[in-house]
C-alpha positions in Angstrom: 54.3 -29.6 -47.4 51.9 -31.8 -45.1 48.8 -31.8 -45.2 45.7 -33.5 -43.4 42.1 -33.2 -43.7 39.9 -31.5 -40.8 36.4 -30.5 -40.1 35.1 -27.2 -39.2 33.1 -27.5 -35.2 32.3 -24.1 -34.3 32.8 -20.6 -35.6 32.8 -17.3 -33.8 33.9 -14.1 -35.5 37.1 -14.3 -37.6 38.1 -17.9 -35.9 36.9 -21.2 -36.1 37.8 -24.4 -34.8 38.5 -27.4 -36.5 38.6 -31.2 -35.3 40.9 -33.8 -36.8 39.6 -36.9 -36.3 42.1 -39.8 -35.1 45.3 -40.3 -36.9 46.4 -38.4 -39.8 49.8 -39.5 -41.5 52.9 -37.2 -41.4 53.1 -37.2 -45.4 51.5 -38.2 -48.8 54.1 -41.1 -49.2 53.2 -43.2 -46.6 50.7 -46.3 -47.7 48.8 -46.1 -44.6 48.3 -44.1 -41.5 49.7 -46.7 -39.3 53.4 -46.7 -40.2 53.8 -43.7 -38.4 53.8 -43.7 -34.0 52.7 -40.5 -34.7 50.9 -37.9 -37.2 51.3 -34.7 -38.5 49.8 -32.6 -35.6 51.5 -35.4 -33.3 48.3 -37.1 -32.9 47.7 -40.6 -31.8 44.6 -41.8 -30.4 40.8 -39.6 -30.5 40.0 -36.5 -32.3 41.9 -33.3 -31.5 40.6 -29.5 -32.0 42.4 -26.6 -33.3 41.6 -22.9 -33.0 42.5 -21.1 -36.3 42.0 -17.9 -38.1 39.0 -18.3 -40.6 40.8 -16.5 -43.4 38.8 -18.3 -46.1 35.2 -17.7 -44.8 34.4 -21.6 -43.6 31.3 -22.5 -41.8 30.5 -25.3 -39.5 30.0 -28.8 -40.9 32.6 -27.7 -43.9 35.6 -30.1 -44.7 39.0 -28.4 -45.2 42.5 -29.2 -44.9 44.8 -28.1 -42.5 48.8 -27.6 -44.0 52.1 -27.3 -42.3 54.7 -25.1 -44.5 57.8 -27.0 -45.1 60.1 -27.3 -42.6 58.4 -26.3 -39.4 57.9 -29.8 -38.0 61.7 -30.0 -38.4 62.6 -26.6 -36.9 59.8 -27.2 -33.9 62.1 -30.6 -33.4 64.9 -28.7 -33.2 64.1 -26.1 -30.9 61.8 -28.5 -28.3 64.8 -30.5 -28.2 68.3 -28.7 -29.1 67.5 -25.6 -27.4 67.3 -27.1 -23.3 70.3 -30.0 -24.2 72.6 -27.0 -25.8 71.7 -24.6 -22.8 71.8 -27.6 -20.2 75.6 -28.8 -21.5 76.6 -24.5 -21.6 75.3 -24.5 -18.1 76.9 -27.9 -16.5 80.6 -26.6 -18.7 80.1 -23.0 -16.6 79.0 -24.6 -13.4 81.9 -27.0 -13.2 84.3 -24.3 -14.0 83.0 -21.9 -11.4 82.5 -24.5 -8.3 83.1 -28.5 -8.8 80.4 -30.9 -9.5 77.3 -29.6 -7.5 77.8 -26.4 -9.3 77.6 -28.1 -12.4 74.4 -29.7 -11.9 72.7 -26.5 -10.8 74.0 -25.2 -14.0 72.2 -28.0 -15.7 68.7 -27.3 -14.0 69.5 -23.4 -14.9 70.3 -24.2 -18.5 67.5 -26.4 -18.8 65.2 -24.2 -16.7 66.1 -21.2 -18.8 65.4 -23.3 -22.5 62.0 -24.1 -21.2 61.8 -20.3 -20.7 62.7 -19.9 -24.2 60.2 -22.3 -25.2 57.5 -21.0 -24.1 58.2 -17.4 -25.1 58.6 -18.6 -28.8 54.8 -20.9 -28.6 53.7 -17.2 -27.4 55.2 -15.4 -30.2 54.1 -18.7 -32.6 50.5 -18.5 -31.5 50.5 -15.0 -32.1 51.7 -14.4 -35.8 48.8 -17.2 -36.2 51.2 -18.9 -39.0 51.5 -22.8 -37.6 49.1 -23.6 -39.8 46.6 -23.1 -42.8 43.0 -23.0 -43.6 42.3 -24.3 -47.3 39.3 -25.4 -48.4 39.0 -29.2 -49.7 38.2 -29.2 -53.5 35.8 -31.9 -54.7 36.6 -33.4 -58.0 34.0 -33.7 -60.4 33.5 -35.2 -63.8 31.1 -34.8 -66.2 29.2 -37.1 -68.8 29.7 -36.4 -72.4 26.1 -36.5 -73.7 26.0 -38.5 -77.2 
């Protein structure tokens, strides 16, 4: 699970939005920010802001941690870039079948035309179920003093 930590900028109803400042590494194994090009929310240079469903009751100024289930980075990879190269190759195969070489490369722009379409329908549908992320709060640790 990867995690990174975020502070709350603005609340309205049952959303707030949260800024991540700078870099945040990809994982907890990694001795420092900089190994990776890029972060867990794909983040390279300047703070970024997310709009997210306050499920935990945040308020402005509040630190909290945002957390990306296992797996999704992995499965977002896949899709952003197996989805329009499968569909691009199924349509160049169907295009040269059908009509020579010109046809193939109109299949191509189709296949990658219609995986862009996919795309976006499946960010819509993402965005929706509101489960790319989640809201925890960040726990402090604190130690007491044993009194002698």
């Amino acid at each position: 699970m990867s995690q990174c930590e975020a502070r709350v900028v603005a609340a309205s109803g049952s959303e707030v939005w949260v800024e991540v400042a700078g870099r945040a590494p990809s994982c907890g194994n990694c001795k420092t920010a900089d190994a990776c090009q890029t972060g867990l929310l794909g983040l390279s240079m300047g703070p970024s802001r997310y709009r997210l469903e306050n499920r935990i009751g945040a308020q402005v100024g509040d630190q909290v941690q945002l957390t990306v289930a296992e797996g999704t980075l992995w499965r977002a990879s896949l899709w952003s870039y197996g989805v329009p190269l499968l569909l691009a190759i199924a349509g160049a195969i169907i295009g040269q079948f059908v009509s020579g070489d010109a046809a193939a490369v109109a299949g191509t722009l189709a296949g990658l035309a219609c995986g862009m379409v996919v795309l976006r329908l499946r960010e819509v549908r993402a965005r929706g179920e509101g489960n790319l992320f989640s809201l925890q709060v960040q726990t402090k640790e604190m130690r007491f003093k044993e009194q002698s």
